[in-house]
C-alpha positions as a Markdown table, in Angstrom:
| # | Residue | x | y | z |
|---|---|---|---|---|
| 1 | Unk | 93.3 | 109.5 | 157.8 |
| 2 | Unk | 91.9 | 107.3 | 155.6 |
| 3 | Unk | 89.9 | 110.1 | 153.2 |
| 4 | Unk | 93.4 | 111.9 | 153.1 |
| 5 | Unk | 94.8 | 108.5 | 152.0 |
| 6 | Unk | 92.1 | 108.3 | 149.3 |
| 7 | Unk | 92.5 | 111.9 | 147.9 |
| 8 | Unk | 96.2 | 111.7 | 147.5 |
| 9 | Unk | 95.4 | 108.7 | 145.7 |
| 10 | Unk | 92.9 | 110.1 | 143.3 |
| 11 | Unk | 95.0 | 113.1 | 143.0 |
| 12 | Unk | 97.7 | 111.0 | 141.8 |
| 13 | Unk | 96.3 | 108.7 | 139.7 |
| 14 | Unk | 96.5 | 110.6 | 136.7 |
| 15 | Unk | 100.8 | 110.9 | 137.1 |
| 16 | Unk | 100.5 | 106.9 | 137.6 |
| 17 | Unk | 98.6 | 106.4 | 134.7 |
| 18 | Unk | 100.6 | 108.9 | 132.9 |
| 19 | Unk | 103.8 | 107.0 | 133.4 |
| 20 | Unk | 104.9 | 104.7 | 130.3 |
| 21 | Unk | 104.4 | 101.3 | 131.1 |
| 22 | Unk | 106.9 | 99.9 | 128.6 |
| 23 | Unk | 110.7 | 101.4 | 127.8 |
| 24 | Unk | 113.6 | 99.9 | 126.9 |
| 25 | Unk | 115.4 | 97.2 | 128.6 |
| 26 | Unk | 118.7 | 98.7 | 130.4 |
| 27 | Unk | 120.8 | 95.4 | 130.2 |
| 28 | Unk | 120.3 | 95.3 | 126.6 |
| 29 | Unk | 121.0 | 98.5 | 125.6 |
| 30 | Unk | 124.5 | 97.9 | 127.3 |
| 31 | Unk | 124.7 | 95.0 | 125.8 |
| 32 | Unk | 124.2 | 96.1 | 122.5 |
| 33 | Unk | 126.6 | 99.1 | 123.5 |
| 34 | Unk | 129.5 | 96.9 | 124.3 |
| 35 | Unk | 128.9 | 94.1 | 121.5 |
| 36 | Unk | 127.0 | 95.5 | 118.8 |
| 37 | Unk | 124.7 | 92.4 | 118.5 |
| 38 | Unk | 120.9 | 92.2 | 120.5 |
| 39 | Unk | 118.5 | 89.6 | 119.0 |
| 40 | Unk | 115.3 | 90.5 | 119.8 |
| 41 | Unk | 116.2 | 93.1 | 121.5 |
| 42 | Unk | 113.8 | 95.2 | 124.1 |
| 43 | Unk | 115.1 | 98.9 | 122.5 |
| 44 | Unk | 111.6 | 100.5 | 123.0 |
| 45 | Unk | 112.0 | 104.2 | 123.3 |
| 46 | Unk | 116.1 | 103.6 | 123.6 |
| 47 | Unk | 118.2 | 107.1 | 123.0 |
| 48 | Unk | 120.7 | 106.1 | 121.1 |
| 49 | Unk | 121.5 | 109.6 | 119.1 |
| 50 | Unk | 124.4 | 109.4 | 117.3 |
| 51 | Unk | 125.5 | 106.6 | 118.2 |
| 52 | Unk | 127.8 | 104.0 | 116.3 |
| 53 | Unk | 126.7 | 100.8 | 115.7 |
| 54 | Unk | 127.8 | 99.9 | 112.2 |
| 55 | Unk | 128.0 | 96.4 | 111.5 |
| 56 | Unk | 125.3 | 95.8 | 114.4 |
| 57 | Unk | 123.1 | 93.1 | 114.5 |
| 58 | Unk | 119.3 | 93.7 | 115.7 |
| 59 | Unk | 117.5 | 91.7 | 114.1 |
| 60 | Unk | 113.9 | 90.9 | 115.3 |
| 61 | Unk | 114.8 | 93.9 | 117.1 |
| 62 | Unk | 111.6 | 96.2 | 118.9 |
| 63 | Unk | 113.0 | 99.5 | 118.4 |
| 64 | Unk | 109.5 | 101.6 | 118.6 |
| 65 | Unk | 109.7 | 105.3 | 119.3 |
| 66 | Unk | 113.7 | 104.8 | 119.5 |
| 67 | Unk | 116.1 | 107.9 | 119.4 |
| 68 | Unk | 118.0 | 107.1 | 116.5 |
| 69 | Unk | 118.8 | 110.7 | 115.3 |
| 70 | Unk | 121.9 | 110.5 | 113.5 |
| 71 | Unk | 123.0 | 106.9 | 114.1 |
| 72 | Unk | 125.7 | 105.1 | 112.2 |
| 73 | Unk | 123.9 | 101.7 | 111.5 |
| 74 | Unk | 126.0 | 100.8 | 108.0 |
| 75 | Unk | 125.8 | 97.7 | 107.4 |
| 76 | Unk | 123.8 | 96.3 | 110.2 |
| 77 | Unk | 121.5 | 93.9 | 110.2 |
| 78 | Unk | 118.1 | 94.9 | 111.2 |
| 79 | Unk | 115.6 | 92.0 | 109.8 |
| 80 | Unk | 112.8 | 92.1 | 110.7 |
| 81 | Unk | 113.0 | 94.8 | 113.1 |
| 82 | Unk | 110.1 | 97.0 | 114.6 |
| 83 | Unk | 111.7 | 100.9 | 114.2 |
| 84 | Unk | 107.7 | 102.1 | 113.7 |
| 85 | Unk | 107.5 | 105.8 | 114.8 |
| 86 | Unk | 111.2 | 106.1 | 115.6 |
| 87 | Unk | 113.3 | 109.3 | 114.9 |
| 88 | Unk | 115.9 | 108.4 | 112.0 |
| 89 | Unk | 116.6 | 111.9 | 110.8 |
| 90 | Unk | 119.9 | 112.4 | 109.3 |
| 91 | Unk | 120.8 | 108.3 | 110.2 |
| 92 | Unk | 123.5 | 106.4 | 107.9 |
| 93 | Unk | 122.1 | 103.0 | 106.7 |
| 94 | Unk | 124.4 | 102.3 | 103.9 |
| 95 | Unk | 124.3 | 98.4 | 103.0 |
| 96 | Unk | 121.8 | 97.7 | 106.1 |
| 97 | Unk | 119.7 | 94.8 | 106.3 |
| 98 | Unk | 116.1 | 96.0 | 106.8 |
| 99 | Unk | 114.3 | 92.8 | 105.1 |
| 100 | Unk | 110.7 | 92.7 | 106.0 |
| 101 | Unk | 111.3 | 95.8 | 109.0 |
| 102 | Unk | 108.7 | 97.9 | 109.8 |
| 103 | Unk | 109.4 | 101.7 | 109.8 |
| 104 | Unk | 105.6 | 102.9 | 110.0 |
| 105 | Unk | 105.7 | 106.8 | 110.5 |
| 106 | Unk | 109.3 | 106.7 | 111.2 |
| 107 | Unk | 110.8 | 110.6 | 110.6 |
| 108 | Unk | 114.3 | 109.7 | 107.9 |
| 109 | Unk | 114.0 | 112.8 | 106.6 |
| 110 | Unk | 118.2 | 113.3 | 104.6 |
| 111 | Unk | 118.8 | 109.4 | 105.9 |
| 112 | Unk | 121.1 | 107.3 | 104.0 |
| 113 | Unk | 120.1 | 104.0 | 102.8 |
| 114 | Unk | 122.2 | 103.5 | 99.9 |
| 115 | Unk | 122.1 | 100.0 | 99.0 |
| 116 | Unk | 120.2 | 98.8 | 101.2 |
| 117 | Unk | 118.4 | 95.7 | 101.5 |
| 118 | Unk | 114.8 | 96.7 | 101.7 |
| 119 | Unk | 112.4 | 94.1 | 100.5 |
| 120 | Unk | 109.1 | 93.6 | 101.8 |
| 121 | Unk | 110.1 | 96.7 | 104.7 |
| 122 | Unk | 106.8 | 99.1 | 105.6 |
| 123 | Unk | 107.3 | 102.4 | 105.2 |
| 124 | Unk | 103.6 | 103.2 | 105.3 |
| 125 | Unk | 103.4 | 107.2 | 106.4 |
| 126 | Unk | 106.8 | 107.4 | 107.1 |
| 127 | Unk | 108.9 | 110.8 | 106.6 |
| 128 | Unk | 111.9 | 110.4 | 104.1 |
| 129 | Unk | 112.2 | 114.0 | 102.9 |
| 130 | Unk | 115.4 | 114.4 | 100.7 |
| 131 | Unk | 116.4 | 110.8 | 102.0 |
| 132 | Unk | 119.3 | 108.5 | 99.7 |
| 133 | Unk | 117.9 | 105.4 | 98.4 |
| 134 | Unk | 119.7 | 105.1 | 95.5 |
| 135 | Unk | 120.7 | 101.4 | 94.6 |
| 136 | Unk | 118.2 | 100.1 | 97.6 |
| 137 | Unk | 116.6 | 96.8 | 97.0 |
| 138 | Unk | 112.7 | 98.0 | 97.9 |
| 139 | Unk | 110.8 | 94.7 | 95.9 |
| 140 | Unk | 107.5 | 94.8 | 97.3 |
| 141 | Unk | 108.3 | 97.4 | 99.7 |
| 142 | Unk | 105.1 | 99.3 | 101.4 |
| 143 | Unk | 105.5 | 102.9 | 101.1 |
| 144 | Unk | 101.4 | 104.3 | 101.2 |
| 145 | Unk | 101.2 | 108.0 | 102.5 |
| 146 | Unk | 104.6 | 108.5 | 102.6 |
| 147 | Unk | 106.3 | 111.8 | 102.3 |
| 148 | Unk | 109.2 | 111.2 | 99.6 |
| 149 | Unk | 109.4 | 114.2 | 98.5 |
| 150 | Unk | 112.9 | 114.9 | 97.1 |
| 151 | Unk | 114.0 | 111.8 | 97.8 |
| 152 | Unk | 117.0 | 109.7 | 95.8 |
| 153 | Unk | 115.8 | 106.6 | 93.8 |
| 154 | Unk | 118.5 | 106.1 | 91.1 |
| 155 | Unk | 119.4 | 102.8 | 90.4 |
| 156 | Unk | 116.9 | 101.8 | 93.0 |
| 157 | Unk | 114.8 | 98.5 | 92.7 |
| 158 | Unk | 110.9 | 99.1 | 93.5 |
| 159 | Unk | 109.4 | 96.0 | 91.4 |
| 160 | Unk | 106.0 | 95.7 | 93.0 |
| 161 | Unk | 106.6 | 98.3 | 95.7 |
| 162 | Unk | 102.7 | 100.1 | 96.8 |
| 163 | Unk | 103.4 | 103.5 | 96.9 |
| 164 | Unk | 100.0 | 104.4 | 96.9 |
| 165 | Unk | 99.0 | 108.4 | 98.0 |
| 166 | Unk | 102.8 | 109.0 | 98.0 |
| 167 | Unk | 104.5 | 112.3 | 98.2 |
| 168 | Unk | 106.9 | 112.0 | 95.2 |
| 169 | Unk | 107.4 | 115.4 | 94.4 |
| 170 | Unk | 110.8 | 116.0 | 92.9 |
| 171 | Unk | 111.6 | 112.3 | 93.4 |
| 172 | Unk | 114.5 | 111.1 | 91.3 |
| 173 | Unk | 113.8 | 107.6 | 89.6 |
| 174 | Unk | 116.4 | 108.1 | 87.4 |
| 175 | Unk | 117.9 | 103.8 | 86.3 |
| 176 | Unk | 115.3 | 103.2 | 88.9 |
| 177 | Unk | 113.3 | 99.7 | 88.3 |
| 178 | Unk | 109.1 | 100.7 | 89.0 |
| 179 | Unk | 108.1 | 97.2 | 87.2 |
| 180 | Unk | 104.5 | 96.2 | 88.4 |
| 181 | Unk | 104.5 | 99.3 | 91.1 |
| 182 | Unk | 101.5 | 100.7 | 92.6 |
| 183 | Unk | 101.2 | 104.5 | 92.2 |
| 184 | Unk | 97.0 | 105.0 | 92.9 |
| 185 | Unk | 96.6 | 108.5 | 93.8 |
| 186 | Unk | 100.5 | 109.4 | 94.1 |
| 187 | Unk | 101.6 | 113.0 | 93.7 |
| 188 | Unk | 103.8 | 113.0 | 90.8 |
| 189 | Unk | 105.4 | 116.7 | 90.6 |
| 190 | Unk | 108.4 | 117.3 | 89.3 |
| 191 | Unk | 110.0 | 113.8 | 89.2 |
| 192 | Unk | 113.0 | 112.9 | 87.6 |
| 193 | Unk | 112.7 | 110.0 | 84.9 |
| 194 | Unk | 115.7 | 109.1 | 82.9 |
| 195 | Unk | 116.6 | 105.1 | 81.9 |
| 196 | Unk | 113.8 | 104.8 | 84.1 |
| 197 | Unk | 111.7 | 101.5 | 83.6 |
| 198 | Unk | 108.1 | 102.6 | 84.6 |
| 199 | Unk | 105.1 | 100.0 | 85.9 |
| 200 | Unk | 104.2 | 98.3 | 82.5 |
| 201 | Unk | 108.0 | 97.3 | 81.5 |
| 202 | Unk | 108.7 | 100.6 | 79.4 |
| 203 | Unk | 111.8 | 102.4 | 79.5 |
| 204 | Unk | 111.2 | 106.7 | 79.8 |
| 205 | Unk | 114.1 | 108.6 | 78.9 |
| 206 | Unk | 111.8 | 112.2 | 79.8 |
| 207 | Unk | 114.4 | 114.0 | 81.7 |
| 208 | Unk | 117.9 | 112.5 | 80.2 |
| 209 | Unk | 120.2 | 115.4 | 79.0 |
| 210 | Unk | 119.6 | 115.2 | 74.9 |
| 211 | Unk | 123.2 | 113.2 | 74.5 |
| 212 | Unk | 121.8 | 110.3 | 76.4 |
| 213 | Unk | 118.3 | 109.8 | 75.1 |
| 214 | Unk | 118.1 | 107.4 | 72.5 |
């Protein structure tokens, strides 16, 4: 009896072992449901797809590995927040909060963070193919190894940003602010400078239609 005991055990061991040991909590996720507002939330792994929780606040938030696929989080206020290796594809952050958040290897590929408040965020390795940046505030932002490919910087504010071994193909920095920003081994293909002031204070008018370089 007690070898049969032991083999089932063995023999499950490996689905035990398998089994996450950490996931979100359920009585915050309701909570943040009903009230849109969780400090320090437990969201680890959460599925929130689509939801709507403009205006939200989350901040100090743990969000790892979240579902956030085509959530509405305009406006919210995410400070500080861990979303590292979440799923933000397609998401709406227009005007969100995101000061010193850390969305390491996060996929935002066609996200939304217009205006957005981005300063000292970590993007290192993070996916944000054809994502909207324009007019975000990204001063001393971390963006190392990540994919930016066709990604919107107008009017965007990168003083000091790293954006070492980047992925800017086809990046538009048109109006956008790259004062004292670190490009070491960036891809630079095909980007878009126009009213653009580059790392050493210049202005570069390369890709303005004629009637608007000066």
């Amino acid at each position: 009896m007690k070898l049969r005991l032991l083999i089932a055990g063995l023999l499950l061991a490996p689905f035990v072992l398998a089994t996450p040991t950490h996931a979100e909590n359920p009585f915050q996720v309701r909570l943040l449901r009903t009230t849109k507002g969780c400090l320090r939330c437990d969201l680890t792994g959460a599925n929130l797809s689509g939801a709507d929780f403009s205006g939200a606040t989350l901040k100090h938030s743990d969000m790892t590995r979240a579902n956030l696929t085509n959530i509405n989080l305009n406006n919210a206020d995410l400070t500080r927040a861990n979303l590292t290796d979440s799923s933000l594809t397609g998401a709406t952050l227009t005007g969100a909060t995101l000061w010193g958040a850390s969305l390491r290897a996060a996929s935002m590929d066609g996200a939304n963070l217009r205006n957005a408040e981005l300063k000292y965020a970590s993007f290192d390795s993070a996916d944000l193919t054809g994502a909207d940046l324009s007019g975000a505030n990204l001063t001393v932002a971390q963006l190392r190894k990540a994919n930016l490919s066709g990604a919107n910087f107008s009017g965007a504010n990168l003083t000091d940003a790293d954006l070492a071994e980047a992925n800017l193909k086809g990046v538009n920095f048109s109006g956008a602010d790259l004062r004292g920003a670190k490009f070491k081994n960036a891809k630079w293909d095909e980007i878009i400078l126009c009213r653009t002031i580059g790392p050493n204070g210049k202005v570069s008018n390369r890709n303005c239609p004629s009637s608007d370089q000066k």
